[in-house]
C-alpha positions in Angstrom: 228.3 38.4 38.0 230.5 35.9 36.2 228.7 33.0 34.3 229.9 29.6 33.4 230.1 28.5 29.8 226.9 26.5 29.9 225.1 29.3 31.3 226.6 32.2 28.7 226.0 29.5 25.8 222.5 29.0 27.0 221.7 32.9 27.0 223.2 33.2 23.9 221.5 30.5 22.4 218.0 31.6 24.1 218.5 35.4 22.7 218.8 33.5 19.1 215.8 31.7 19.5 214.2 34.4 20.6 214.9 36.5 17.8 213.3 33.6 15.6 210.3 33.5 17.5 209.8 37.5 16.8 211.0 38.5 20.3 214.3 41.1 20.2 217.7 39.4 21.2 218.1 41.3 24.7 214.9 40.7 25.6 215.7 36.9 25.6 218.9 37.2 26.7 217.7 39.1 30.0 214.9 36.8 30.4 217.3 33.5 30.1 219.4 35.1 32.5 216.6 35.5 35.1 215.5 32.1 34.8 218.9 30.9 35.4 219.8 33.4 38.2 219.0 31.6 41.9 218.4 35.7 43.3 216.4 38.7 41.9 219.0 40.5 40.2 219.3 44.9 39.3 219.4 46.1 36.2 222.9 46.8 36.9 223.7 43.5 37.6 222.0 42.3 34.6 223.6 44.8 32.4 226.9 44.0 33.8 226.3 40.2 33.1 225.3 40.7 29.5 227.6 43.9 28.4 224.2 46.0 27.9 223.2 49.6 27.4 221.1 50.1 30.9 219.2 51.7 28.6 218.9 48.3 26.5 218.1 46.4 29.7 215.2 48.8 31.1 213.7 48.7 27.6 213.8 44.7 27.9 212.8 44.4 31.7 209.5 46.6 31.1 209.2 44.5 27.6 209.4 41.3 29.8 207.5 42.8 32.4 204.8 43.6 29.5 204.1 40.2 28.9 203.5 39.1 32.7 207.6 37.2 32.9 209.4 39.7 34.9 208.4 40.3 38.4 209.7 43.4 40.1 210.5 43.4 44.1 212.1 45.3 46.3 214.3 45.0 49.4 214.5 46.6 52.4 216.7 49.7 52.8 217.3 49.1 49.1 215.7 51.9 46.2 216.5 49.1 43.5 214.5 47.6 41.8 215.0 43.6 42.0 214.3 41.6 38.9 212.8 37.8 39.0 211.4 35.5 36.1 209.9 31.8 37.3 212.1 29.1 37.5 209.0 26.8 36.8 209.2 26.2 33.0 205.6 24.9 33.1 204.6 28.4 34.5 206.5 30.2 32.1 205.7 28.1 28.6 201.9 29.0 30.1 202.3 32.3 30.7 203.9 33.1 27.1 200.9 30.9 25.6 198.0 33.1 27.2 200.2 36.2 25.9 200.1 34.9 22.8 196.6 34.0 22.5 195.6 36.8 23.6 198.0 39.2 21.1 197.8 37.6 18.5 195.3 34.6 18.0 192.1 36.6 19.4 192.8 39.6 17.2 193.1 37.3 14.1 189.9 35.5 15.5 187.4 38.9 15.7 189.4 39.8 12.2 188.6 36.9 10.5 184.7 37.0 11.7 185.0 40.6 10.3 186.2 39.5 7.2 184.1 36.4 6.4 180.8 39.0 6.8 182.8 41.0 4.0 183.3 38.9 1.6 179.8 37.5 1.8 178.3 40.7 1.3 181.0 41.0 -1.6 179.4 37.8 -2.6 182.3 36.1 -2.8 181.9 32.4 -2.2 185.4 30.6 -2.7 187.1 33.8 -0.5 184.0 33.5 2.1 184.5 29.5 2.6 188.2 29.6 3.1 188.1 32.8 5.5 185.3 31.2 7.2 187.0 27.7 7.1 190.0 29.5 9.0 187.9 31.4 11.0 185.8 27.8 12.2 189.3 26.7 12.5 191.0 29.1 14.7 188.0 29.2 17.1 187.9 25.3 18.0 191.2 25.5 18.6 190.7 28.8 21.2 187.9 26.5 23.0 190.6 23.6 23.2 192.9 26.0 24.3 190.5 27.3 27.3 189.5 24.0 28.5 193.0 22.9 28.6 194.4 26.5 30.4 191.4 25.7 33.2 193.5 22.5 34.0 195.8 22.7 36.9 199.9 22.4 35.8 200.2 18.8 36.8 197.1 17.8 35.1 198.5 19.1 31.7 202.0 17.7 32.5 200.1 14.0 32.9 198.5 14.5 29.4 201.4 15.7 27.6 203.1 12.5 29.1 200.4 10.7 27.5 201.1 12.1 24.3 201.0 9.8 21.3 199.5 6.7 23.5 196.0 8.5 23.7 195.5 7.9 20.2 195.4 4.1 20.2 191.5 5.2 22.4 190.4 7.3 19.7 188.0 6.2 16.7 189.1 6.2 13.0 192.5 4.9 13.9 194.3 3.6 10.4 194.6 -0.6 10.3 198.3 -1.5 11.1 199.2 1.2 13.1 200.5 0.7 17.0 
């Protein structure tokens, strides 16, 4: 599979971000390519595009797959598996969101309830207000995050469109500002 400039740079430039966001290179790299590949494409194929280990590129397909992005088919007459990402980058920026929230924001939700018990029974004031100040924190923010994930793709897209103009409806607005 040969790729054009714009889509190698953009694969390269998707595995770097990745690698800043915490997720390994490959993984991003085989996920760009996915999004930007009009067919379902082998590992073969995908290996071949990228100049990766097969071994490399299972590890990322069952990484991707791991975290709901990668959907396997199959074709008939065909024992390959055929790999596909959304080309909806709605879908996508949602799907990573709930994995997220649910790796890594839950955990550090139940820990931090944990934790704010513990260092009341420690009797440690300062340590139990700012743990449970985080903790208050971190669980508004989940129930935003729920009511907002219960609204239908298009419904989000309109508010994000809204985006700063909402605020001229809300109370407490400073004096002089547009």
């Amino acid at each position: 599979m040969a790729l054009s400039k714009a889509a190698n740079e953009f694969i390269l430039h998707w595995g770097e971000m990745g690698s800043r966001w915490g997720v390994n290179r490959t993984v991003a790299q085989v996920h760009a390519l996915l999004y930007l590949s009009p067919e379902p494409l082998t590992a073969e194929e995908i290996g071949e595009a990228l100049s990766v280990a097969r071994s490399n590129v299972s590890t990322s397909l069952r990484e991707l797959q791991n975290w709901e992005l990668v959907q396997a088919t199959h074709r008939m007459g065909d024992r390959r598996d055929f790999f596909s990402t959304s080309h909806d980058v709605w879908q996508l920026f949602l799907t990573v969101l709930e994995q997220r929230v649910e790796r890594e924001i839950e955990p550090t939700i139940a820990a931090l309830g944990r934790l704010a018990v513990e260092a009341r029974a420690e009797n440690q004031p300062e340590v139990t207000a700012r743990i449970a100040g985080m903790h208050a924190f971190l669980n508004e923010m989940h129930g935003w995050y729920r009511q907002m994930s219960k609204l239908p793709p298009n419904t989000l897209r309109s508010l994000v469109n809204l985006g700063a103009g909402v605020t001229k409806w809300l109370p407490g607005k400073a004096k002089g500002e547009q």
